[in-house]
N, C-alpha and C positions, 0 to 999 in steps of 0.2 A: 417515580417519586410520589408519596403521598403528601394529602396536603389534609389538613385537620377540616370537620366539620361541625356544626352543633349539631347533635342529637335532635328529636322531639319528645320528649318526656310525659309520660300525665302523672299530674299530681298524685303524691302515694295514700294520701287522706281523704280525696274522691273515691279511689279504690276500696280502702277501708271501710267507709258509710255506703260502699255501696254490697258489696261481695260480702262482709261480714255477715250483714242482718241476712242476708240469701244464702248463708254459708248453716246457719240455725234455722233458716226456713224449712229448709232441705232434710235437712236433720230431723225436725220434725214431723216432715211428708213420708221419711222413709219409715218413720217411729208407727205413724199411722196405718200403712201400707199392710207392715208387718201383723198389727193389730187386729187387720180387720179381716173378718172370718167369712169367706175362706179366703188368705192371702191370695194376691192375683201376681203370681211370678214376673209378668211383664210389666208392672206397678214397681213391685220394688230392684227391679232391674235398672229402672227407668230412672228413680228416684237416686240409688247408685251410680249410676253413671253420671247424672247429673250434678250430684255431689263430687265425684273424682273432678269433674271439667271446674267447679269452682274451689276447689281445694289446689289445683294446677295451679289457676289463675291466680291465687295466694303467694304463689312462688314468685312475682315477676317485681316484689319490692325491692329497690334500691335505693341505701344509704351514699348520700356524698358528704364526706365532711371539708371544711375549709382548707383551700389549699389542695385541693384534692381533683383531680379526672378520673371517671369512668370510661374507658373505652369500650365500647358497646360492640359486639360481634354477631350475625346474624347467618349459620350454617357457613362461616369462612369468610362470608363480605363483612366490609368494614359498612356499619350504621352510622356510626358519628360518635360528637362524644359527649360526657354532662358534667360541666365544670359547676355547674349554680349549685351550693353548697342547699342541702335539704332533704326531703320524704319524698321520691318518686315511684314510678313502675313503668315497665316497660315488657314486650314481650316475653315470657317465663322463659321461650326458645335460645333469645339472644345470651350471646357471653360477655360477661362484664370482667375487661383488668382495671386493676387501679393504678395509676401514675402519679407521684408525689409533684406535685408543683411547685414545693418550697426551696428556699432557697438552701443549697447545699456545699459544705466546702469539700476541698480536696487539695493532700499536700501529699505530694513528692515524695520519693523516698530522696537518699542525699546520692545526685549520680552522678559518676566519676567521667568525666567526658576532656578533649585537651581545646582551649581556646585557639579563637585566632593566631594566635603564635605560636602554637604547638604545645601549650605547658599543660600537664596534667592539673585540672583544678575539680572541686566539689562542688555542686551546686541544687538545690530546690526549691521549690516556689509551692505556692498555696492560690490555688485556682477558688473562685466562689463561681456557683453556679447554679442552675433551673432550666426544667424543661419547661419550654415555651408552647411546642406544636406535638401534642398527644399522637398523632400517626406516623410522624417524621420519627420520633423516637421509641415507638413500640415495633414499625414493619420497614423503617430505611435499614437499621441496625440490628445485629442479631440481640448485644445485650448493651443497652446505652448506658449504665453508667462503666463497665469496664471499657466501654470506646472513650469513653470521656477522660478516665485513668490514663489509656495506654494512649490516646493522642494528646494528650497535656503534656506525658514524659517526652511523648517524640517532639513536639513542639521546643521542648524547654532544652533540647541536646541540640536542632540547629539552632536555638538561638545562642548559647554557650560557644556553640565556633564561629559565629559571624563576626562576636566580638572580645577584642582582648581583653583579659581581667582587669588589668592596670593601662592608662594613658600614659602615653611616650611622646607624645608629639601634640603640640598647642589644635585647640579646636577639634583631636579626636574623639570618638565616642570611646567610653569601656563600661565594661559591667559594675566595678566598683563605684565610679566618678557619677555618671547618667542615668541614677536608676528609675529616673520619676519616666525617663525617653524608654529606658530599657522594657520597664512593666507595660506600656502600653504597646510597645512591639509584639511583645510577648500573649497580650490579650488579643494582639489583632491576630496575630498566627493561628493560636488556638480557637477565637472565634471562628476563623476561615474553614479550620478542621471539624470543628464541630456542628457546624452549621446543617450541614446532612442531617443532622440526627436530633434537630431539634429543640439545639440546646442553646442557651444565651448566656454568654460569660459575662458575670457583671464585675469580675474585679479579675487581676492573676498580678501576682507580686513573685520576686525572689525571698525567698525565708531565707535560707543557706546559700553563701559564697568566702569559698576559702579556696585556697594552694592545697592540693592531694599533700599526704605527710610527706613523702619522699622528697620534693621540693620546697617544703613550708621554707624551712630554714635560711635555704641560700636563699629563696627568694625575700624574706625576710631581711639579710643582710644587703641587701640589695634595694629593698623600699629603704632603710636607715643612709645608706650611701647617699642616692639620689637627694634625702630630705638634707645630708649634710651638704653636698653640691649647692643645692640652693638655697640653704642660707647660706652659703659663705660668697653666693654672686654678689646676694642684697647687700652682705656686710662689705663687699667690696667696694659696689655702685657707692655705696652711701661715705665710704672712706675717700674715693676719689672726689665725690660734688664736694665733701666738707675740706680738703686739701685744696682744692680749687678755690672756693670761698675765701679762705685764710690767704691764699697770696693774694688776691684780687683784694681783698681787702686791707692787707698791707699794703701795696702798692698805691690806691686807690688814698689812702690818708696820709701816704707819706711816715707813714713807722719806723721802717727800716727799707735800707737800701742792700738786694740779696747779687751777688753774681749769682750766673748758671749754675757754676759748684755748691754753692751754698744755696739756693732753691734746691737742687736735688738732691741736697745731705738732710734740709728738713723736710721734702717729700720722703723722703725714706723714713726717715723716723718717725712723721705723723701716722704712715703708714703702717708698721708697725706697731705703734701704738693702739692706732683704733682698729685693728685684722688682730692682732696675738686674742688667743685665750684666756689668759690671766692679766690681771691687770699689772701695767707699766711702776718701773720702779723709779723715782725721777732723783736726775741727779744734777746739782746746781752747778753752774759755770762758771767760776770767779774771773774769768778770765774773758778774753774778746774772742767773739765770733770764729778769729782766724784760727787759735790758740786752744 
């Protein structure tokens, strides 16, 4: 495993002020060389060669812009690397890659994968991310942002079957209901994955979560069921406290006096009253209670 290191750089404006003006020096010595009568072959031999070695040395500037690494390579060893944004130089020899440091997103295509409970569903996410460690993700990795790609999608398929799309049961986790628990599952898998290589997930969300087509429908008939199940608990709960109330508080003020039959002829009708659909159509009793 590689582990990043700083470079040592010299400044590329020292180089300049210095190799420049001996770059025209040079120039000038060969100019003279050639001049003078009778030329001396090992003069401007000398004066050539010495010219090529700082014309070489010209080669060893390097740009870093912000946000930016140099990874520096020296006949196959790793040198180090030069993240300080500026004008440097460094041996003309070494090889320089550059590795973006910024921050990066990445989304999913939409993959077909089946949950926890076997149903075919769609799902994608949108990874954000940056390399952190310049040699972890230049020589762990053959090419680190396609690992970065193709371990987010694998990340994001077991995370799709660990959990069921929809909750069924009080206190379970799913993908629709838990997504703030979901994304950070999901960040920590892909962190763990990615970690070889360098790279620091700063966010990973679900964009896309549906029912595949071939399913949508029933299971569509199927969320409206469940939602009608439960309202008609609450409308139930809430008809029974309020028939409860009404006799207790008949009884309680002395209004009327019911037998068992007649408590349970007007639980029934309050109850239908406050459970029907439509509203109650009321009809007046000229007569007594029994009648």
């Amino acid at each position: 495993m590689w582990r990043e290191k700083d470079a040592r750089p010299i400044s590329g404006w020292l180089i300049v002020f210095t190799l420049g003006p001996l770059f025209f020096f040079l120039i000038w010595g060969l100019v003279q060389s050639v001049k003078h009568s009778p030329p001396n072959p090992w003069a401007i031999l000398g004066w050539i060669l010495a010219l090529a070695i700082d014309g070489f040395l010209l080669a060893g500037f390097i740009v870093v812009e912000p946000s930016e690494g140099k990874v520096v390579l020296l006949f196959g060893k790793y040198v180090g690397t030069i993240k300080n944004a500026g004008f440097w130089w460094m041996n003309p020899l070494c090889t320089k890659r550059s590795v973006s440091l910024r921050v990066r997103n990445f989304e999913s295509g939409k993959l077909k994968v089946n949950d926890h409970d076997g149903n075919p569903i769609e799902i994608a996410a949108v990874v954000v991310w940056r390399v952190v460690e310049t040699a972890e993700a230049m020589f762990n990795v053959d090419d680190y942002q396609n690992f970065v790609h193709v371990q987010s999608e694998a990340a994001l398929r077991n995370l799709a079957t660990s959990y069921p799309y929809d909750q069924h049961e009080e206190g379970q986790k799913a993908l629709r209901s838990h997504t703030g628990e979901i994304a950070e599952r999901l960040k920590a898998e892909i962190q763990d994955r990615l970690a070889r290589a360098g790279v620091d997930v700063i966010e990973a969300r679900i964009s896309h979560l549906a029912y595949a087509p071939e399913i949508a429908n029933a299971m569509l008939r199927r969320q409206q069921a469940s939602a009608i199940i439960a309202a008609r608990q609450k409308i139930v709960e809430g008809a029974v406290s309020m028939v409860e109330m009404a006799l207790e508080q008949l009884a309680a003020k002395h209004v009327v006096q019911l037998d068992e039959e007649r408590k349970a002829s007007m639980v029934s009708n309050l109850l239908v009253v406050l459970c029907s659909d439509r509203d109650a159509q009321p009809i007046v009793n000229t007569g007594t209670i029994y009648q």
